[in-house]
N, C-alpha and C positions, 0 to 999 in steps of 0.2 A: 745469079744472086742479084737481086735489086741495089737497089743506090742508098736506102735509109740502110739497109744491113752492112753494106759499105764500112759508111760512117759510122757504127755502133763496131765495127770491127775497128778502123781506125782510132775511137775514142778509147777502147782497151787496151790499144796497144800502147798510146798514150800514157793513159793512166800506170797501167804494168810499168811502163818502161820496157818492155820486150816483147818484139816478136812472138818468143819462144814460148813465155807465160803466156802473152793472148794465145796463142794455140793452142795450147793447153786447158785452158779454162772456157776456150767457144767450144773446146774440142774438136779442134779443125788441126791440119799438119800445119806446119810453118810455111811450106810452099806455098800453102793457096793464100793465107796473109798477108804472104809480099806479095801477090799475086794481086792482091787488090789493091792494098795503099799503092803497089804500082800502077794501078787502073785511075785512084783517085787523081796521082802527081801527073798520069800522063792527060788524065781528058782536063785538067786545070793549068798545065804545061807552068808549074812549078814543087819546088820541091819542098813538101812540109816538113820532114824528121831528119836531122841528121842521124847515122848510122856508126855505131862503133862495132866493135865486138862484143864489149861487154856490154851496152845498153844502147838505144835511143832517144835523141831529146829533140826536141819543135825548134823549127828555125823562128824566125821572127814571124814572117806570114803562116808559120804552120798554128806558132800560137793561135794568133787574131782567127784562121779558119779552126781550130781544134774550140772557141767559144762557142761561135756560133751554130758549130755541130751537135754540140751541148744544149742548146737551147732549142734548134729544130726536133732533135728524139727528144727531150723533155716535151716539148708543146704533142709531139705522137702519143706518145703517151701517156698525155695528161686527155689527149681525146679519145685514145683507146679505153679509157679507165670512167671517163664518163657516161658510156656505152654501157660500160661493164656492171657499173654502178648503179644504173637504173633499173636494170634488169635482174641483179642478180638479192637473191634473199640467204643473211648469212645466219649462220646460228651454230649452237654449239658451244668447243673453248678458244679464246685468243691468248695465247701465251706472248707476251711481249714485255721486252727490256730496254729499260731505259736508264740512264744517269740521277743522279741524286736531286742535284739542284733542278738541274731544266725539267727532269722527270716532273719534281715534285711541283713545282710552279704553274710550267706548260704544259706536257702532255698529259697528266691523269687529268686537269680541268678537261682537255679533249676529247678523252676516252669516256669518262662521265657522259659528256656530249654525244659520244659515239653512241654508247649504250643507248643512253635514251630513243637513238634513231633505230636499232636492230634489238627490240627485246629478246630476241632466241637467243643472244648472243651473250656471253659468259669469258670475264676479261679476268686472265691473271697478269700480276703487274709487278715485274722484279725492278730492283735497284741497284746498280751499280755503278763506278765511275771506272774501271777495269772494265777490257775487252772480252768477254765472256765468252766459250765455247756458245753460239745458239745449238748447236746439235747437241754439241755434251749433254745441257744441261735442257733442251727440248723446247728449245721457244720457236715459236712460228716468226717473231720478225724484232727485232732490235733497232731504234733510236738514235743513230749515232752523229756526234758533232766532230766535224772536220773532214779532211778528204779521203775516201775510201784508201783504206788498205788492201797490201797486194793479197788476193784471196780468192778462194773458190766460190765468196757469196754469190748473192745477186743481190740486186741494190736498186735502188731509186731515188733522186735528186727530188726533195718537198720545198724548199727554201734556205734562205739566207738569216744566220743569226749574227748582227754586228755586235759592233765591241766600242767601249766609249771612255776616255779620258777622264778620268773624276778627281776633284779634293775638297775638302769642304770650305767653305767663306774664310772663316779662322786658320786656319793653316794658307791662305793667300794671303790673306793680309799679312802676315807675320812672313812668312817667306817671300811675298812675291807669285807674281802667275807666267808661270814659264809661254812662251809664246812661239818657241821655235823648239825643235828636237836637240838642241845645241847647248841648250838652258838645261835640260834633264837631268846630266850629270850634278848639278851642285844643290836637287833639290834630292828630298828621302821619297822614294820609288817603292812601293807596298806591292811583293812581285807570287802572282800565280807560279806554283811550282808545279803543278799537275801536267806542261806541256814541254815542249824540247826545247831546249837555248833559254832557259824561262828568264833566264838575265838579261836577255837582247831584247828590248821591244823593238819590232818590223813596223814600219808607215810607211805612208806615201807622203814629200812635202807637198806645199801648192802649186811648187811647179813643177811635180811630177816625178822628181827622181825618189826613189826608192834608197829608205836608209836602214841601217840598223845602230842602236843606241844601248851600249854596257850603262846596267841599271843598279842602283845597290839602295838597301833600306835596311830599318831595324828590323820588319817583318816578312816572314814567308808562309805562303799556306796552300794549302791544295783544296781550301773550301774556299770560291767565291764569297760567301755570304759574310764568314769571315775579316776578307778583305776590307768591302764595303765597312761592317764595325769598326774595324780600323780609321778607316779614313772617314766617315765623322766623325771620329776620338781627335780628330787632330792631329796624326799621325803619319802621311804624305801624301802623293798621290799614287794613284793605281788606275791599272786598266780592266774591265770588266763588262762583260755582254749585256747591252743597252737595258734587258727585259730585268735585272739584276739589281743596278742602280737606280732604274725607273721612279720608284718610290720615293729615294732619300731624296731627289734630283727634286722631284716633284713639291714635297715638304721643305726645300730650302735646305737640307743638313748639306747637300754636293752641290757642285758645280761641273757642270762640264765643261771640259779647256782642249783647247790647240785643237776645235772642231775645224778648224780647216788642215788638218793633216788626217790624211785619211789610214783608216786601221785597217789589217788584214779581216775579210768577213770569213765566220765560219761557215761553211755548206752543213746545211742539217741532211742526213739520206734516215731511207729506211731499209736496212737490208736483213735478206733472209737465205734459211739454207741455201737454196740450190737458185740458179737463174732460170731454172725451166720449171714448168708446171706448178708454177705458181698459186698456193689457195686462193679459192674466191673472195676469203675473209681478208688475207692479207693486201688483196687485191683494191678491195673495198676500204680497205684502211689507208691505203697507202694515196688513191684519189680523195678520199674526204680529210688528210690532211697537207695533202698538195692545196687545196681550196682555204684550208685555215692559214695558211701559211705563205700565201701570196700576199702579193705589194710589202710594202710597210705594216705588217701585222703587228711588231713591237714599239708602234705609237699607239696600239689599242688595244693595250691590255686591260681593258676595264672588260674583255668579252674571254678573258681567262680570270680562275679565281686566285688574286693576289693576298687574300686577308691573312692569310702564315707567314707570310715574308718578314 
């Protein structure tokens, strides 16, 4: 077994948290998986995963190496896919799902896009902000924001969606502009409930430690867009995915604040039934939005269409 399969076993195992589940899911036994992360710890003569019974976690070096393992199979297969791309002619149906907001915003402008590049090709476009059966319900490839779950999909890392501070001018002047994660408590916190701990907002300070901060407001919502109305009503601050707020920020209704504490980013992937045998269509989709979706794509949304927000 070569060295990039290695580390694509090592990142599952990762991800999983288990041996047992990576074995599972490469469909390999469990022997030959320790078999390797002990091939990778030995030719590195250190040790990346601590070991329990019930699960395994990355030591401090296994993190920093479990990054950059991430980003070598992405850069593979972001040139596998480029190959794939040029060569290959898609046509047919695309069944793909996607979230409400980001759907509606980001990817159908993309898919638009996409069409126009493959006219054989025929896109159906669900909505949801729930985990949707893709087999139950027969989608070729689903959209998802945040870090895969444990699962039998397959999946591909497109990009990063941040997340950004906001409250409008009038609501600082009249409270104040909190400048430290310390100040949060006594201002009103407009809090997303659509994710876990939705009371805690997670940062990094500026010098690097890692906090968590109990949040409370008059409002709660599981619609982003929501929020934002909130908070230029004058009603506190809130945190919200850069592409999200862009707009209000732009027109002066927000501000962004405590930019120098840095927010957890969310991973956008595109994952589909199975990991093996892969459509060409999904294939084809999944490198032409690894390409929309590089650098800093959400300082230029003027090449997504924004006019419904």
């Amino acid at each position: 077994m070569d060295r990039l399969t290695e580390l694509q076993i090592f990142i599952r195992v990762v991800e999983m948290g288990s041996f047992s589940k990576a074995a599972r899911e490469l469909q390999l036994t469990q022997p030959t998986i320790t078999k390797h992360i002990n091939s990778i710890e030995g030719r590195l003569n250190a040790r990346l995963l601590n070991r329990n019974p019930r699960a395994v976690s990355l030591t401090e070096i296994g993190a920093r190496y479990y990054e950059k393992c991430k980003d070598l199979v992405r850069f593979y297969d972001e040139a596998q896919n480029i190959v794939l791309g040029r060569h290959t002619h898609v046509e047919g149906q695309l069944r793909v799902g996607t979230s409400l907001t980001f759907g509606r915003r980001i990817i159908v402008p993309l898919l638009v896009k996409f069409m126009g590049m493959h006219p054989d090709l025929r896109v159906d476009v669900s909505h949801d902000d729930r985990y949707v059966d893709l087999v139950g319900i027969g989608l070729d490839a689903a959209i998802r924001l945040g870090s895969l779950a444990d699962s039998s999909l397959g999946g591909r890392y497109i990009g990063l969606n941040p997340w950004v501070m906001v409250a409008s001018p009038d609501y600082l002047a009249k409270h104040g502009e909190p400048k430290s994660h310390t100040e949060l408590s006594r201002h009103a916190c407009l809090v997303y409930s659509s994710v876990q701990e939705d009371n805690y907002w997670h940062m990094r300070t500026p010098t690097g430690d890692r906090v968590s901060i109990f949040v409370n407001g008059r409002l709660r919502s599981n619609n982003l867009s929501s929020l934002v109305t909130a908070a230029r009503a004058d009603l506190g601050v809130t945190i919200v995915p850069h592409y999200v707020a862009a707009g209000a920020i732009a027109g002066g209704h927000l501000r962004q604040i405590m930019a120098d504490h840095i927010l957890p980013d969310q991973e956008i992937h595109v994952v589909f039934p199975s990991p093996k045998l892969v459509p060409a269509k999904v294939t084809v989709l999944i490198q032409f939005l690894q390409e929309q979706f590089q650098n800093e794509w959400w300082l230029n949304l003027s090449s997504f269409d924004q006019t419904n927000q």
